[in-house]
Each structure stands twice: as C-alpha cells, then as structure tokens.
ChimeraX commands (.cxc) that place a marker at each C-alpha (Angstrom):
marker #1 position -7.96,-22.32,11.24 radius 0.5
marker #1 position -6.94,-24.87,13.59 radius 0.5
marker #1 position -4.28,-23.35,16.70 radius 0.5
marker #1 position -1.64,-25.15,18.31 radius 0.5
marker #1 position -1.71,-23.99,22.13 radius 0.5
marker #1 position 1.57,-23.98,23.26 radius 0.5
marker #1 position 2.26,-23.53,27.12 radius 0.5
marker #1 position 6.29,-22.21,27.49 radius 0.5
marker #1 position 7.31,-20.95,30.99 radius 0.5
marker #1 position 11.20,-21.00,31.98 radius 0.5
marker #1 position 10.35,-21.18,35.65 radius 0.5
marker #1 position 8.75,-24.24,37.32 radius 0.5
marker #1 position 6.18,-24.81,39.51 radius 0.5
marker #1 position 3.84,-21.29,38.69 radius 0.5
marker #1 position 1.10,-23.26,37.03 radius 0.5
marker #1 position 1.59,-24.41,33.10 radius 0.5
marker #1 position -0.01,-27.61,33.48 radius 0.5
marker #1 position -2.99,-26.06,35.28 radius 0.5
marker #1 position -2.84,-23.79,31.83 radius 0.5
marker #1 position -2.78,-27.13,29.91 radius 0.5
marker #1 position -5.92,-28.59,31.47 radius 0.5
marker #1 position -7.88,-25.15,31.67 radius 0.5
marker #1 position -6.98,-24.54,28.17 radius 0.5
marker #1 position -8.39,-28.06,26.70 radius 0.5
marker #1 position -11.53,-27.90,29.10 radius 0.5
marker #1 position -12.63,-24.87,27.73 radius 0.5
marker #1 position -12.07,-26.18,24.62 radius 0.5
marker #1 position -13.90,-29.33,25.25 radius 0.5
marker #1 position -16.86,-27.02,26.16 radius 0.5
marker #1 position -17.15,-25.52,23.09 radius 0.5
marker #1 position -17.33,-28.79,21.36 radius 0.5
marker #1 position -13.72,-28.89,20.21 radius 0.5
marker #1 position -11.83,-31.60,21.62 radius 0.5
marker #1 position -8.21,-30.42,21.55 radius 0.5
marker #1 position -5.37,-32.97,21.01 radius 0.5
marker #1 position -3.35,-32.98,24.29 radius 0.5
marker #1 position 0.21,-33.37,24.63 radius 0.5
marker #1 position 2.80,-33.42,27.47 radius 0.5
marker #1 position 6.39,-33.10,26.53 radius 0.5
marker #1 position 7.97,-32.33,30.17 radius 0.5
marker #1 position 10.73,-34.56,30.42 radius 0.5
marker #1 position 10.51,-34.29,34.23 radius 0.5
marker #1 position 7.00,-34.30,35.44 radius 0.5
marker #1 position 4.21,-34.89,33.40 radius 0.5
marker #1 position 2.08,-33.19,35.21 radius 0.5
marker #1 position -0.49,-32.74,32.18 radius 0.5
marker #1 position -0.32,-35.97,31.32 radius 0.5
marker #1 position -1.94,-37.24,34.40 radius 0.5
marker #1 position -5.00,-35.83,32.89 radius 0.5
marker #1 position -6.72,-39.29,32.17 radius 0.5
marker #1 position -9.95,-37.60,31.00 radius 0.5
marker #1 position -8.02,-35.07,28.43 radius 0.5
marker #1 position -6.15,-38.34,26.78 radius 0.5
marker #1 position -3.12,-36.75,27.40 radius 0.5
marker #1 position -0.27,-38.20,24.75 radius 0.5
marker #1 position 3.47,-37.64,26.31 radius 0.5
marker #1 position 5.99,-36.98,23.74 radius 0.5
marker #1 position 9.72,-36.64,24.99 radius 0.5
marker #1 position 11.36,-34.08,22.84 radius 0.5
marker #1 position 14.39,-34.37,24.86 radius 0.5
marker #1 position 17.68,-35.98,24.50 radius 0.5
marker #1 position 19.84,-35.03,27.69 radius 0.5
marker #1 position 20.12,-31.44,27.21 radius 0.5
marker #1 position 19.20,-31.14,23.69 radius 0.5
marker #1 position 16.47,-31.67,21.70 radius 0.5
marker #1 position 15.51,-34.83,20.26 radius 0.5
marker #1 position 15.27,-34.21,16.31 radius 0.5
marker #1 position 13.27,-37.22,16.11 radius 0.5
marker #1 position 10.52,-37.05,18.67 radius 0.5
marker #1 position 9.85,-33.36,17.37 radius 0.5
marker #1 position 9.90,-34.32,13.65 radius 0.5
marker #1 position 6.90,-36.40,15.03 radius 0.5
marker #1 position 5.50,-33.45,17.04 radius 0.5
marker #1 position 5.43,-31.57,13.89 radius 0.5
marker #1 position 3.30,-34.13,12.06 radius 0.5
marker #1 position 0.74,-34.55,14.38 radius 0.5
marker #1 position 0.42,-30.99,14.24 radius 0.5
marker #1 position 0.40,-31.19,10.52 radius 0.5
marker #1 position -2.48,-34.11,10.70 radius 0.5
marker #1 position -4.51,-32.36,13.48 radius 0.5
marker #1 position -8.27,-31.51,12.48 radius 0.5
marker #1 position -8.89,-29.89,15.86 radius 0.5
marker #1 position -6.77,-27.65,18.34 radius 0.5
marker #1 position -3.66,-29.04,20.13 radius 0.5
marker #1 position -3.00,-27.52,23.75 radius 0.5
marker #1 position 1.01,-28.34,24.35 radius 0.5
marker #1 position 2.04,-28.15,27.58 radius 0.5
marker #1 position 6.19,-27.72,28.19 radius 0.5
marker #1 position 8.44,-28.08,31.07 radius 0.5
marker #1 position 10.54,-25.17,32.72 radius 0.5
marker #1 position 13.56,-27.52,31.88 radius 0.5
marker #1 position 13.25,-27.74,28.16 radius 0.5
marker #1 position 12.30,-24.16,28.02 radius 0.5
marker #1 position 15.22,-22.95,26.43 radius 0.5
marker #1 position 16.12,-25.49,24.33 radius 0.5
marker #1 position 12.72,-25.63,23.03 radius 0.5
marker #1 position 12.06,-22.07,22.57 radius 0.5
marker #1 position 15.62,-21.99,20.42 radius 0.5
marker #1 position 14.85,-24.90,18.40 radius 0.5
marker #1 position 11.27,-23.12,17.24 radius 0.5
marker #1 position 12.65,-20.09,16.54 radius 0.5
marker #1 position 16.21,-22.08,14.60 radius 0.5
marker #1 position 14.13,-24.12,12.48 radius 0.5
marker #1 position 11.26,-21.48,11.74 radius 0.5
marker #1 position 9.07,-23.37,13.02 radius 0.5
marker #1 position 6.17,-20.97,13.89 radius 0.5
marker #1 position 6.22,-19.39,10.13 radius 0.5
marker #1 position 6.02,-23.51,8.88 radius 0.5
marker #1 position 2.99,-24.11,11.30 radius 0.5
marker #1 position 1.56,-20.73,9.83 radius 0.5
marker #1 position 1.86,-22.20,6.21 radius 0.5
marker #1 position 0.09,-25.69,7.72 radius 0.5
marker #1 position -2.79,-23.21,8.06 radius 0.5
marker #1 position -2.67,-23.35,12.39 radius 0.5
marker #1 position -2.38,-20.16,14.51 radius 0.5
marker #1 position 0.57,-20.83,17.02 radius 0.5
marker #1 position -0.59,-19.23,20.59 radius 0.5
marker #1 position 1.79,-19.06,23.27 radius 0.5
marker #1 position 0.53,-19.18,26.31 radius 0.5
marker #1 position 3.12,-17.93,29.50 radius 0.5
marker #1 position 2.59,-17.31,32.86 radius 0.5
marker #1 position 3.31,-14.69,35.78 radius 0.5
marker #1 position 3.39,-14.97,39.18 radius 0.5
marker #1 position 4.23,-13.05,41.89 radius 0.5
marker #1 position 6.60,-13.48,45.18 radius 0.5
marker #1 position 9.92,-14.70,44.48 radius 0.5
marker #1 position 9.07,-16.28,41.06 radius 0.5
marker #1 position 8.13,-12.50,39.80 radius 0.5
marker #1 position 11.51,-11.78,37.91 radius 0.5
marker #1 position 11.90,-15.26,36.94 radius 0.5
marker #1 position 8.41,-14.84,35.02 radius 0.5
marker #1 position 8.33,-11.72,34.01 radius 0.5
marker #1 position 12.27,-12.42,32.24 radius 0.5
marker #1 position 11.01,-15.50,30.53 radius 0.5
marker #1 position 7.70,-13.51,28.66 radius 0.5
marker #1 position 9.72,-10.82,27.43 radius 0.5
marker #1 position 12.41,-13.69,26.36 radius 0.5
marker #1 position 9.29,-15.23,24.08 radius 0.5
marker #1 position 8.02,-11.60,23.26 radius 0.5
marker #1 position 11.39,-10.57,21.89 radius 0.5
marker #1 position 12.61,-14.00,20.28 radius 0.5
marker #1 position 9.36,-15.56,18.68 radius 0.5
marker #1 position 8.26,-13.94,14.99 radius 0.5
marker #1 position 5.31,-11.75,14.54 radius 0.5
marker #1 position 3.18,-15.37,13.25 radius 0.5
marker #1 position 2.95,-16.10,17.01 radius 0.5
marker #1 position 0.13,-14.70,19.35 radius 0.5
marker #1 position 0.86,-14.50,23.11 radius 0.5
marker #1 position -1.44,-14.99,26.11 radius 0.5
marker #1 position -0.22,-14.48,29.58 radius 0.5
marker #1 position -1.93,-15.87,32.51 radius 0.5
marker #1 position -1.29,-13.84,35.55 radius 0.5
marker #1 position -1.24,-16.19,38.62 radius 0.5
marker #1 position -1.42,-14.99,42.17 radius 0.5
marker #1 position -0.84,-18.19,43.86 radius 0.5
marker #1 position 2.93,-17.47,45.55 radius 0.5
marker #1 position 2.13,-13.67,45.64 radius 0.5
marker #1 position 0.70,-10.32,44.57 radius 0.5
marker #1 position 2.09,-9.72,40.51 radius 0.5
marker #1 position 3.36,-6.08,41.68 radius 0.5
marker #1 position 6.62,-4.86,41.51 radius 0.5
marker #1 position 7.51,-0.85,42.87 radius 0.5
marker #1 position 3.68,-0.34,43.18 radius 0.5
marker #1 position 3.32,-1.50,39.41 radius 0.5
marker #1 position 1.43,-4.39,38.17 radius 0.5
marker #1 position 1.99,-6.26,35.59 radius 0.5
marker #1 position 0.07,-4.13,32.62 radius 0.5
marker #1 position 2.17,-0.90,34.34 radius 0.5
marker #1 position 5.46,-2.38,34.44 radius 0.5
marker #1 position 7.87,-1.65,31.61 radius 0.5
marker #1 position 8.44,-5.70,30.20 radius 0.5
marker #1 position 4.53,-5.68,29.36 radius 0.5
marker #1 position 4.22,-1.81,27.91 radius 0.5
marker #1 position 7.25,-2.69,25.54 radius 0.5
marker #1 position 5.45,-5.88,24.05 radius 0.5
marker #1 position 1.91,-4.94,24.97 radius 0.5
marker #1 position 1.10,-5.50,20.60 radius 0.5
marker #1 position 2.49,-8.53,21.35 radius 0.5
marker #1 position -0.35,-10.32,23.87 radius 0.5
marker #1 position -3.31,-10.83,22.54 radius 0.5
marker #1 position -5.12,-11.79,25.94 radius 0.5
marker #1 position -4.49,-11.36,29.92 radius 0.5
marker #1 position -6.13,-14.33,31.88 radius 0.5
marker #1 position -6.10,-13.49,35.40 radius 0.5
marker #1 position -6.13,-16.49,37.56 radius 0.5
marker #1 position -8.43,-16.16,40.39 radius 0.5
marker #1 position -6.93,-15.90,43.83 radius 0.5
marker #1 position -7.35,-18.66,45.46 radius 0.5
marker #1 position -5.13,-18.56,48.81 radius 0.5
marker #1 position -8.24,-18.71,51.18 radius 0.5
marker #1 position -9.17,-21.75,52.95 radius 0.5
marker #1 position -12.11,-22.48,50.84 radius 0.5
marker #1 position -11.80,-21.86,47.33 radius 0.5
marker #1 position -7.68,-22.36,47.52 radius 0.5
marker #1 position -8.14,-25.96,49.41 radius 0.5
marker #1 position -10.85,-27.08,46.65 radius 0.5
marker #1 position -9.11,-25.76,43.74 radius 0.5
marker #1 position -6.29,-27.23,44.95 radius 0.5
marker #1 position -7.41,-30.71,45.96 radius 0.5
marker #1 position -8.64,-30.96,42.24 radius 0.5
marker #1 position -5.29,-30.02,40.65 radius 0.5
marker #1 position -3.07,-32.28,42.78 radius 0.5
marker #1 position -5.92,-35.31,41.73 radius 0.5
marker #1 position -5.92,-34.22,37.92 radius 0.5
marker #1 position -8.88,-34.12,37.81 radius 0.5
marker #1 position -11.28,-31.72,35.45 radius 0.5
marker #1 position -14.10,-29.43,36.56 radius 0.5
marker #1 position -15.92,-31.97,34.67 radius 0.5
marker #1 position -15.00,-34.88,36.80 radius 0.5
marker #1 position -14.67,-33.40,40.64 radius 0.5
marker #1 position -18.31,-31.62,40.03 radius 0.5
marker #1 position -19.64,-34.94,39.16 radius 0.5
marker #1 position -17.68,-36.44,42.51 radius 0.5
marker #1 position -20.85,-37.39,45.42 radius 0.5
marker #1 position -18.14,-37.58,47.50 radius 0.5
marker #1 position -17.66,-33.81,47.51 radius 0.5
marker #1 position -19.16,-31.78,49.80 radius 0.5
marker #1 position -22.27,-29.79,47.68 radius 0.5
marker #1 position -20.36,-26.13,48.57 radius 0.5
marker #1 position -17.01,-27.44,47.64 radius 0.5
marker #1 position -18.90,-28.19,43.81 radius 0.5
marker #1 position -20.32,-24.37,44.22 radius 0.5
marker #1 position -17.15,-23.28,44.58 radius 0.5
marker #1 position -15.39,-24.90,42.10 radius 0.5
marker #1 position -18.36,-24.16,39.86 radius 0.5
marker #1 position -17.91,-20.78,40.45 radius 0.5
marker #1 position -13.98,-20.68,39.81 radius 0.5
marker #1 position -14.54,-22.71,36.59 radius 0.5
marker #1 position -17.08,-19.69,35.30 radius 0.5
marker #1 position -14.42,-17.36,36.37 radius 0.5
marker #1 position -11.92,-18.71,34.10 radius 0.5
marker #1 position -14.28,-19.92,31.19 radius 0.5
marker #1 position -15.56,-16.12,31.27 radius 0.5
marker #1 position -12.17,-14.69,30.30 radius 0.5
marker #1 position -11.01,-17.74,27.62 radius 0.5
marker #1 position -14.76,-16.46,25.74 radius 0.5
marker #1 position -13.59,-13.36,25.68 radius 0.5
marker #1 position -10.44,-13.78,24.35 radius 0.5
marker #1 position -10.66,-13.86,20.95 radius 0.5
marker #1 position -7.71,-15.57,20.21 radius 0.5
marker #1 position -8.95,-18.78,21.46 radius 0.5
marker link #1:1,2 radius 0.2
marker link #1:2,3 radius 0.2
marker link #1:3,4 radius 0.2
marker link #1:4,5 radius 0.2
marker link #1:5,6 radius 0.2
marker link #1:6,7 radius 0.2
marker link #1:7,8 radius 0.2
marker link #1:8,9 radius 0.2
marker link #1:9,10 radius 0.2
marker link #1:10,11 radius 0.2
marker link #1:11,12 radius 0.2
marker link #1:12,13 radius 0.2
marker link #1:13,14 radius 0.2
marker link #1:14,15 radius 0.2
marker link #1:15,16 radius 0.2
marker link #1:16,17 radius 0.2
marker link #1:17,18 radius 0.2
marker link #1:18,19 radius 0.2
marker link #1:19,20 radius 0.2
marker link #1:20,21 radius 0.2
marker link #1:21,22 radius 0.2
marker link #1:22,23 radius 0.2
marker link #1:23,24 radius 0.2
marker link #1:24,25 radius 0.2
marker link #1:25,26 radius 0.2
marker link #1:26,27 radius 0.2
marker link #1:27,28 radius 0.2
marker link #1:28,29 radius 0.2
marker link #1:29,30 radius 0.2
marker link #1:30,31 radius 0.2
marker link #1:31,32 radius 0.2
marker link #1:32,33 radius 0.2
marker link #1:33,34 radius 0.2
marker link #1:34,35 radius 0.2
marker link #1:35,36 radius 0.2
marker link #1:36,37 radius 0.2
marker link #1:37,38 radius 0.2
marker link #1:38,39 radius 0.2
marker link #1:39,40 radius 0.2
marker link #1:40,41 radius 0.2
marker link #1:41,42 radius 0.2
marker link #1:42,43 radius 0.2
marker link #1:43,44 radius 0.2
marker link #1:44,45 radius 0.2
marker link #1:45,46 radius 0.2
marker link #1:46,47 radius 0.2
marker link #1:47,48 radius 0.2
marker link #1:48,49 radius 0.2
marker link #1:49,50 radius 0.2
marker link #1:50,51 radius 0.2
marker link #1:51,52 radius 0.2
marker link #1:52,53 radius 0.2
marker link #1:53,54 radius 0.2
marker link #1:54,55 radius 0.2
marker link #1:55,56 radius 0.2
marker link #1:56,57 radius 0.2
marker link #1:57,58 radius 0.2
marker link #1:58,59 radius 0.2
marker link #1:59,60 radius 0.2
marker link #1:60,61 radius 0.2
marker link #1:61,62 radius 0.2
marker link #1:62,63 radius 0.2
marker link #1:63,64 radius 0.2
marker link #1:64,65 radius 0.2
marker link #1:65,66 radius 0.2
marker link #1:66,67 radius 0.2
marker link #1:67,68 radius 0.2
marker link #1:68,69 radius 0.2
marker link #1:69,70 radius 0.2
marker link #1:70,71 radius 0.2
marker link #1:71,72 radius 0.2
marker link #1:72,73 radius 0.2
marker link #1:73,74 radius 0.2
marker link #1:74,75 radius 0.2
marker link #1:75,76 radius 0.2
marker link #1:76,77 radius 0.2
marker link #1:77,78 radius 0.2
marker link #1:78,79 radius 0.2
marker link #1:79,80 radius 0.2
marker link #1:80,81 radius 0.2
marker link #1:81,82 radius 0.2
marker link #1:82,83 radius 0.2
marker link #1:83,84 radius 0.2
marker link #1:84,85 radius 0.2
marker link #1:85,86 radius 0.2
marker link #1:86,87 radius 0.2
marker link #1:87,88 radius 0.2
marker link #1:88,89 radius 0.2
marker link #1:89,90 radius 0.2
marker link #1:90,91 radius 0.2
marker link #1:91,92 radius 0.2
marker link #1:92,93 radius 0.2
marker link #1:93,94 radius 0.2
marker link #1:94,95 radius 0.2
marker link #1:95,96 radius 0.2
marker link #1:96,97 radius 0.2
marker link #1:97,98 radius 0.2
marker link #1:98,99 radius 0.2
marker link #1:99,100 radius 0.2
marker link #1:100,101 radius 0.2
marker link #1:101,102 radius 0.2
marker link #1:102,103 radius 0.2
marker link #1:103,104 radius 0.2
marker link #1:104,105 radius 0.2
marker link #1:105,106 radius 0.2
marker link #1:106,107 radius 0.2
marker link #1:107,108 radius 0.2
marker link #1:108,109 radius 0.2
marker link #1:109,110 radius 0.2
marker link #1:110,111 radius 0.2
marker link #1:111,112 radius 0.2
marker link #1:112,113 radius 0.2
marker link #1:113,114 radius 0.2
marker link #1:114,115 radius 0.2
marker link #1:115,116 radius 0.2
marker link #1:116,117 radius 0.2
marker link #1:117,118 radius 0.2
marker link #1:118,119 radius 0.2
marker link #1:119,120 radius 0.2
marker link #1:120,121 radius 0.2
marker link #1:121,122 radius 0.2
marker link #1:122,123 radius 0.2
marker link #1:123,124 radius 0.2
marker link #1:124,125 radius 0.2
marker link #1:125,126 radius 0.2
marker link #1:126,127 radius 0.2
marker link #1:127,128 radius 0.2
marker link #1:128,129 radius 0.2
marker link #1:129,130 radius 0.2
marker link #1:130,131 radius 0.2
marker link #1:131,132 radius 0.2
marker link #1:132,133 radius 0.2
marker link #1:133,134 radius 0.2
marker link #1:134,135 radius 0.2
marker link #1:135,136 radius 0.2
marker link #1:136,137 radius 0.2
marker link #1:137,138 radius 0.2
marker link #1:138,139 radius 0.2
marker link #1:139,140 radius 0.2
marker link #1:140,141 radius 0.2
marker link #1:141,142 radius 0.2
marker link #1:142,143 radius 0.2
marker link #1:143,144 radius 0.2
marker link #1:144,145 radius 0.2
marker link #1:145,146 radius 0.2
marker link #1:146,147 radius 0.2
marker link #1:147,148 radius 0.2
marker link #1:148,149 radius 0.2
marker link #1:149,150 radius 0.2
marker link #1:150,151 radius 0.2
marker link #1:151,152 radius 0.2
marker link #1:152,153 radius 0.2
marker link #1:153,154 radius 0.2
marker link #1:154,155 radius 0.2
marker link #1:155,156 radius 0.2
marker link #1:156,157 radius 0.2
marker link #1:157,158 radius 0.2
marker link #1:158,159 radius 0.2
marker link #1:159,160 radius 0.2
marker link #1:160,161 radius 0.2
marker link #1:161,162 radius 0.2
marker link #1:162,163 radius 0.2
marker link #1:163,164 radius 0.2
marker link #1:164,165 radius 0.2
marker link #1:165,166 radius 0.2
marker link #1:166,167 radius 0.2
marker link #1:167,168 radius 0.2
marker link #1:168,169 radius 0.2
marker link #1:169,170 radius 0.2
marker link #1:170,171 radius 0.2
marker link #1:171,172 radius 0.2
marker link #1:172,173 radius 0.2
marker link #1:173,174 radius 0.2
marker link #1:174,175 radius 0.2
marker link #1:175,176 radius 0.2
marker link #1:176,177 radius 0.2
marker link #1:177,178 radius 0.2
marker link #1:178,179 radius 0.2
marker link #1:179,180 radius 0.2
marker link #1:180,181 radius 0.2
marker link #1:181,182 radius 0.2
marker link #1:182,183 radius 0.2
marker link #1:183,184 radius 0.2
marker link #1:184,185 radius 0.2
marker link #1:185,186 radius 0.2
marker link #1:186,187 radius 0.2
marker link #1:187,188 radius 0.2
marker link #1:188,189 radius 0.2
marker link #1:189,190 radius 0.2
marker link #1:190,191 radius 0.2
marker link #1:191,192 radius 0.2
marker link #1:192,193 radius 0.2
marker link #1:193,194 radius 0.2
marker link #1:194,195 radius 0.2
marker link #1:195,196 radius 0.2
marker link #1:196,197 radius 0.2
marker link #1:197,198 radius 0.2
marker link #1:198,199 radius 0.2
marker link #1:199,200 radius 0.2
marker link #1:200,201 radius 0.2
marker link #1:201,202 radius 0.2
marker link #1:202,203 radius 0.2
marker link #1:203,204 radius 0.2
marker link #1:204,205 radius 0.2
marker link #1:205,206 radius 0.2
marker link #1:206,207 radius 0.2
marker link #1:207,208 radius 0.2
marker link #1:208,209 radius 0.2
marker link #1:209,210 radius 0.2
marker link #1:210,211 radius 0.2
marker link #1:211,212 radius 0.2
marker link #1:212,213 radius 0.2
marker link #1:213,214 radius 0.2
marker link #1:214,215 radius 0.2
marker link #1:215,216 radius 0.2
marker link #1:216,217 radius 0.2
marker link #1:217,218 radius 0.2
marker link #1:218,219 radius 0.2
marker link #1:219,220 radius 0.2
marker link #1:220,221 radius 0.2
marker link #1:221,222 radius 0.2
marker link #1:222,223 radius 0.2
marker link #1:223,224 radius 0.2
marker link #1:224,225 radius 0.2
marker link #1:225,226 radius 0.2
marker link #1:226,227 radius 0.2
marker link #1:227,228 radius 0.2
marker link #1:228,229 radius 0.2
marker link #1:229,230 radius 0.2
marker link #1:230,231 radius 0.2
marker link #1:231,232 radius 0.2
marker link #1:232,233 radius 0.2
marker link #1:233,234 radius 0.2
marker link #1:234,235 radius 0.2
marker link #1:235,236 radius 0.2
marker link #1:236,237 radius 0.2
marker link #1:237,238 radius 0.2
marker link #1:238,239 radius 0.2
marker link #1:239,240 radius 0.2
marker link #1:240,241 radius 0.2
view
C-alpha cells in the first residue's frame, strides 16, 4: 500500500518543509523514491529541493481552493506507484484541511488503496498554542482513514506548557489513538550542531548532498551525520512509514 505523506501545519515558520525533505530522504534510503510536491502558495520552501524533484502544484485561487489544480493533485495520487510526501503552507491550511474533509477525500484515497499520513508539527515558545490548536483541529476534523504523526520541534523553545509536555498535556491524551508516531526533532540551538543543521536547510540541500560537500569542514559532516541517524532512527521505528 502506497501512502500519501501529507505535511498540514496552520502556523508558519515551525518547520513543515524541513518535514517534507526529512520525510522523502528517508524514504529515498529505503529505496523508495517518493513523489514530491509543494503546494505553498507563498514560499515554496520544499520545492527548492532540486535533488528531491520537487513538483509545485498551486491549489490556490485567492482564498479558496482551486478545484482544478486539486482535481490534478488527486490523479497523480491516483497514478502514483511509490509514496508522495506533500508538503502545505500555513496559509492554505484551512482551506485545505476543509476541502479534504468536504469532499471525503481521505476515505476516496483509502479506496485508491494509499494510506493518508498526516504529518503536523509542535513547537514550543510563542508558537506553542498556535501548534498545539492546529493538531487537535486535524485530530478532531479528519476521519478515522487518516494516521497522524507529530513532529515535536524545539527550535523556538522547550514544548512544555504548566510543567507538562506535550504527551502530558490534555490536547495529546484526548487524541493520543489518534498519532501513530512522535518524531522528536533534535535540539539543535547550540553553536555547532544548530549552525550546521541550519546552514543545510536555508541551502536546501539533503544530508545526501552537504555530506558529499569538500567544502565542509570534516566535523561539520560528523555532525550532520550524526543528526541525520538521529532522525532516520525514529522514521524506522515508526511503523507507519
């Protein structure tokens, strides 16, 4: 069974296209070279990825969605012989998420024979409520054919809220049947592994591609070496990749 990876976050800026790209290089790894799409009408972030072949696909008309561009979505999900990893913008969030769940969309992929996974993401500081609202939005709304990941990201902040984080706190215990996988992204505010990580994200450039870079300094590869194991550890282990 094939799944279509989609990335849905209301709140911008906490990481989806990172998602994106981790998502198809793992993947990749495992021999299955995902179909990659961007449909952020406002920064295409994902599609930057030259060495994914990122597609973009503007689903978005204004401040509605564009029946034709997603009627075409659809059938390249329909044609797909490998995964897709979709990666959506904090803008079209709600439209999007409205027009799956209107149109049944995740019980037609079901019947396609894909898996739809949705991936979200958490992070902490001031984007913590923002976050935190928009996965219990998906949990609640989206039908029981979906299967949730959530990628906790520690980049703006510690996930904690009263002392609670996020597996104590009452929005994950309520849908906690619902996610089939907790990533944790590493933390990576230090000087070292934060810089490098982030030096490769802001170039879009794979693990692949900046290990292979001579121009790198042999500890910055280490590290990012290490924080690619670190991530590729948990996807393994989450069986619903």
């Amino acid at each position: 069974m094939n799944k279509v990876h989609m990335v849905l976050q209301g709140k911008g800026g906490v990481g989806k296209s990172m998602i994106a790209a981790t998502i198809a290089q793992f993947k990749a790894s495992k021999g299955n070279s995902p179909i990659c799409i961007d449909t952020d009408p406002v920064n295409a972030t994902f599609e930057g990825y030259k060495a994914l072949d990122v597609r973009r696909l503007n689903i978005m008309d204004g401040d509605e969605i564009n029946t034709r561009n997603f009627d075409s979505l659809v059938e390249q999900i329909a044609e797909a012989e490998s995964d897709i990893v979709i990666d959506n913008g904090a803008s079209s969030f709600v439209p999007l998420s409205s027009y799956l769940i209107g149109n049944q969309v995740p019980a037609m992929i079901k019947d396609m024979g894909h898996e739809l996974v949705v991936h979200t993401v958490v992070t902490g500081g001031q984007a913590l409520k923002d976050t935190v609202t928009g996965f219990t939005q998906l949990a609640d709304q989206f039908p029981s054919e979906c299967s949730f990941v959530v990628w906790l990201n520690p980049f703006w902040g510690t996930i904690e809220h009263e002392g609670k984080g996020f597996e104590q706190m009452k929005a994950y215990t309520s849908y906690k049947e619902r996610v089939s996988a907790i990533i944790h992204v590493p933390s990576l505010k230090e000087e070292t592994y934060g810089r490098d990580f982030s030096e490769m994200l802001q170039e879009r450039k794979t693990f692949d591609e900046a290990l292979a870079d001579q121009t790198k300094s042999i500890m910055t590869r280490q590290r990012l070496k290490i924080v690619r194991s670190q991530l590729f550890e948990q996807l393994e282990a989450a069986a619903v990749l």
